[in-house]
N, C-alpha and C positions, 0 to 999 in steps of 0.2 A: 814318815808322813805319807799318807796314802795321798794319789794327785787322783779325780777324776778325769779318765779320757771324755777328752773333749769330741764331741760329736761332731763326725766332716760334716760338710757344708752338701746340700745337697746335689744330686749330680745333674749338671744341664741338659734338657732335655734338647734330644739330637733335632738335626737340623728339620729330616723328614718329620719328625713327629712335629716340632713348634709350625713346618707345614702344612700338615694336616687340620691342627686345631684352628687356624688362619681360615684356611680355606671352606669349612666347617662353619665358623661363623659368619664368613663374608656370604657364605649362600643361603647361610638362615635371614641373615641382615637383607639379601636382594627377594629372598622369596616372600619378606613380609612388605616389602617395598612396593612389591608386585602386588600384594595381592590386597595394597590398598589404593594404591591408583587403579585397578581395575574395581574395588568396591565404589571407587568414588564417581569412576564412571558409571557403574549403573545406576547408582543412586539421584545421580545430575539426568540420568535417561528416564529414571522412574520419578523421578519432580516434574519435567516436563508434562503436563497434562496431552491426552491422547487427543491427534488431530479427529477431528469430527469426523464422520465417513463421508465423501463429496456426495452431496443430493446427485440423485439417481438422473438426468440426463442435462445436466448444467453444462454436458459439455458445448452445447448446441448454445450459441450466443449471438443477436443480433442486437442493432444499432439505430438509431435514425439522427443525424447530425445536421444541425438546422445552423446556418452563418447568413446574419441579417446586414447587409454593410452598405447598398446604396438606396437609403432612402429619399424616397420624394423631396424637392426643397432644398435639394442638396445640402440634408442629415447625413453626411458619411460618418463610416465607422470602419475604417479600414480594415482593423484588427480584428474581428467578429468575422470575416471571411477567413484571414487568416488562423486566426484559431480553429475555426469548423474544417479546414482543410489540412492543418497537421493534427487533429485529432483524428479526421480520419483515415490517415496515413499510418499513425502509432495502431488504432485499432483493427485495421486490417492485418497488421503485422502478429498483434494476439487471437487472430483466429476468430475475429466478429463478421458476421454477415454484415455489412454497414451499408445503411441507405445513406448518402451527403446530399444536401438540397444548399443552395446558394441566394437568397435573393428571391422568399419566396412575397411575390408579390399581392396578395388576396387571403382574405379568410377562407374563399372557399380552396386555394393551393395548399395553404396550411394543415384545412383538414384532409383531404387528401392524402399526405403526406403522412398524415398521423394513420389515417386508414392504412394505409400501404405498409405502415410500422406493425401494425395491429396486426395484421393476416402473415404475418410473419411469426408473429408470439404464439405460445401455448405453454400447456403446463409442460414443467422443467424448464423451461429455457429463460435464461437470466438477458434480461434486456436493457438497455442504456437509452436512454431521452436527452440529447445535449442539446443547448440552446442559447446562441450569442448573439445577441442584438438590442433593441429597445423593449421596456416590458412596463407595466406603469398596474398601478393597481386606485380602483375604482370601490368606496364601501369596504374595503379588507377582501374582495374580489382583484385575483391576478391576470393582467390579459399580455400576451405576447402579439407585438405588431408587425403587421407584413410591411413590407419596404412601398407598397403604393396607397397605405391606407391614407385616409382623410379624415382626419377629427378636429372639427370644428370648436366641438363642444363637448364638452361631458358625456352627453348623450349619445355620441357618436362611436364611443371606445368600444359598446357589447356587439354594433353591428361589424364593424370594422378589422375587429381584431379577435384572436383566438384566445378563448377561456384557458386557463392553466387547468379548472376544474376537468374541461373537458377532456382532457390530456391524462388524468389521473385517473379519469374515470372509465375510460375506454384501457390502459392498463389493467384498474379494475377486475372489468372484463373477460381480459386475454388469462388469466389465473395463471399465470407466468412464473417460474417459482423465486423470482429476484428481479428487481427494477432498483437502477439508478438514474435518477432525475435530476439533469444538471442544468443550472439555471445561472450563466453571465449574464443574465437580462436587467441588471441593476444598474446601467451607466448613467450620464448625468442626463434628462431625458428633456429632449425641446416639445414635448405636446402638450405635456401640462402645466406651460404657462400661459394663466389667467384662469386657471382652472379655481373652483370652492376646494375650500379643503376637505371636500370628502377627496381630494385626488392629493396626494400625498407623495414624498421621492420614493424611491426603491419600491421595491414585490413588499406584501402584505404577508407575515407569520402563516405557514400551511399548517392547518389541521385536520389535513381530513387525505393524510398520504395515503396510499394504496399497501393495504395488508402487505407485509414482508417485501417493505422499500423503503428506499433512504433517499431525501429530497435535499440536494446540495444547493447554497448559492452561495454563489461568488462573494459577498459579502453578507456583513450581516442585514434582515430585514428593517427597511424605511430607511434605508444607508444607501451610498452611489459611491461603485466597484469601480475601479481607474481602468481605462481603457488602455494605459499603455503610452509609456514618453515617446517622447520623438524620437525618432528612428529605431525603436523596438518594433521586433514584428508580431511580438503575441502583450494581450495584458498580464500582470502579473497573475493571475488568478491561473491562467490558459498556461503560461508558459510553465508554472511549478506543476502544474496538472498533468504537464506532458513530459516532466523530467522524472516524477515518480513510476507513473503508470506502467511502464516497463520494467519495473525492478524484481524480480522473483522473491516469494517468499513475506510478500505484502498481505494482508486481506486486505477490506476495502475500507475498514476502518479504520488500519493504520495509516494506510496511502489516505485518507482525508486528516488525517493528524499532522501529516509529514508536510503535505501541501497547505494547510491553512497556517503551521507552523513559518514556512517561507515563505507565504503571504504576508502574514504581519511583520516580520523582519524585513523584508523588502520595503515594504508602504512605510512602514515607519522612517525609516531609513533615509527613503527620498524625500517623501513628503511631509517627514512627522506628522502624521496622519495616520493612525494602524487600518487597515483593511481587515475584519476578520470573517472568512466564512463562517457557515454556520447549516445547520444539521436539523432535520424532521424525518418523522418518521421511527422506522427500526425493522429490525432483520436477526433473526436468532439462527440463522442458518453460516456457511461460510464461502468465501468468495476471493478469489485472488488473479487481477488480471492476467498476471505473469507466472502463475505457478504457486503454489504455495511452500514448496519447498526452496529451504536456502540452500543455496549451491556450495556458500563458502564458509556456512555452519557443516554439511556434510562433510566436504575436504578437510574441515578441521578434526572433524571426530575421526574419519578415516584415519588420516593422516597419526593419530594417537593411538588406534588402535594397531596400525602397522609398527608403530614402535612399540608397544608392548608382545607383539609377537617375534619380535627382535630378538629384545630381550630373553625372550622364555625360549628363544630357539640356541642362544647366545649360553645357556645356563646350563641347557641339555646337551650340551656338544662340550660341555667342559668335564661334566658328569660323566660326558659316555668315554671321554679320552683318560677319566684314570686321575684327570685332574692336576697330572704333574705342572709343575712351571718349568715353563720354555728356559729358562738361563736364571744364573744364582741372582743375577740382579733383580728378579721377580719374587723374592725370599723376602719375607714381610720380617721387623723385628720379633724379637721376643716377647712372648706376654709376660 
């Protein structure tokens, strides 16, 4: 009987070779590891839409900060000084020319004031209008009150007090290339009782903002913004206004998102009662108190790209040494 020879078993491949083929594939496995977290970074860089180019001399920025708080009759409003005076403490600190006025007492101080704003504006330069105190609106006409006005009567508000129009409208003017118009001037207001109802609570709906601006108030129109509990030193409106304003990497329309957001959380809160601001106007341009860039979005991209330089410097230096392993305990099984 013929046996056939049974065929050996094949012979196992030595140790350096099942090293090699290891080593071989762990570097195809990390090269393509690499080179899709690095595809994904670009890809999350090229989703990003491209930041706008900053309008050409936005850097130039001025302010006029208006805190209306001891009125005639003794109307106090504590908080309306103190707002006007940490606001313009924060804005000085971002680099605004800031005029502060406190307690202006007359329409003719008020214009003034607004003049002295004015001659300060021009094109490119992005300007801020703040204003905390008593404001009452006449016909869907807005007027802001000096601290010694006297209104008797209805009649009395156009001479007495400063148009909002005329504010907008001397903006206008200045062809300025960005205006923010902030208006706390919505509190609970003692002048217009006994008033007809052409006089109504809060500021009056603006329609008629000033080309490429954005017209804030504190709350919403024909509504009354909380001045602030007791022993707070700013109203709610002031204080989340000045917790954002500093933050890098805001424009100006997320910082009024951010702020009217912890507006109504707050108001609700305390008083079950929402507070919400509210928004006129429009601006197609961009704008960011504090920089537009994120500081701890960049650190983080950094921070990813140094580790994948690591890595590829980590891969080359295995490459260039031949590749051997250090001690037999670094010998991967067999395939």
């Amino acid at each position: 009987m013929y046996i056939h020879p049974q065929p050996s078993p094949p012979a196992m491949p030595s140790l350096e070779f099942r090293w090699f083929r290891w080593f071989r594939w762990s570097r195809l496995t990390f090269r393509l590891t690499l080179a899709c977290a690095a595809a994904a970074l670009a890809g999350a860089a090229a989703a990003q839409p491209a930041a706008p180019a900053k309008p050409q001399g936005l850097e130039k920025r001025v302010a006029l900060v208006i805190g209306n708080a001891a009125y005639r009759g003794g109307q106090q409003l504590p908080n309306a000084a103190n707002d006007a005076e940490d606001l313009c403490k924060a804005l000085r600190k971002l680099a605004f020319d800031t005029l502060c006025v406190r307690d202006v007492k007359t329409r003719r101080d008020f214009k003034r004031a607004v003049q002295d704003f004015r001659a300060r504006l021009g094109p490119g330069v992005a300007g801020l209008f703040y204003y905390a105190g008593h404001g009452i609106q006449v016909d869907g006409d807005n007027f802001l009150l000096p601290t010694e006005a006297v209104i008797d009567a209805r009649e009395d508000v156009e001479d007495e007090s400063l148009s909002l129009r005329y504010v907008m409208q001397t903006l206008e003017e200045a062809g300025n290339g960005f205006n923010l118009i902030i208006l706390d001037a919505c509190r609970n207001n003692p002048f217009i009782r006994g008033f007809s109802r052409a006089t109504q609570r809060g500021l009056a709906p603006v329609s008629d903002a000033p080309s490429g601006s954005i017209v804030l108030y504190s709350t919403a129109a024909n509504d009354v913004a909380s001045d602030g509990g007791r022993g707070e030193r700013n109203s709610p409106f002031a204080k989340h206004l000045l917790n954002f304003i500093g933050k890098p990497g805001l424009t100006v329309e997320t910082l009024i998102k951010r702020v009217s957001a912890a507006v109504q959380q707050e108001t609700e809160r305390i008083s079950r009662r929402r507070q919400v601001p509210f928004t006129y106007g429009s601006f197609i341009g961009e704008f960011c108190f504090a920089g537009c860039q994120d500081p701890e979005a960049e650190a983080r991209a950094r921070r990813e790209r140094e580790d994948l330089d690591r890595r590829r410097q980590e891969i080359e230096a295995r490459e260039a040494s031949g590749g051997r392993p250090a001690s037999r305990a670094n010998v991967p099984p067999s395939f």
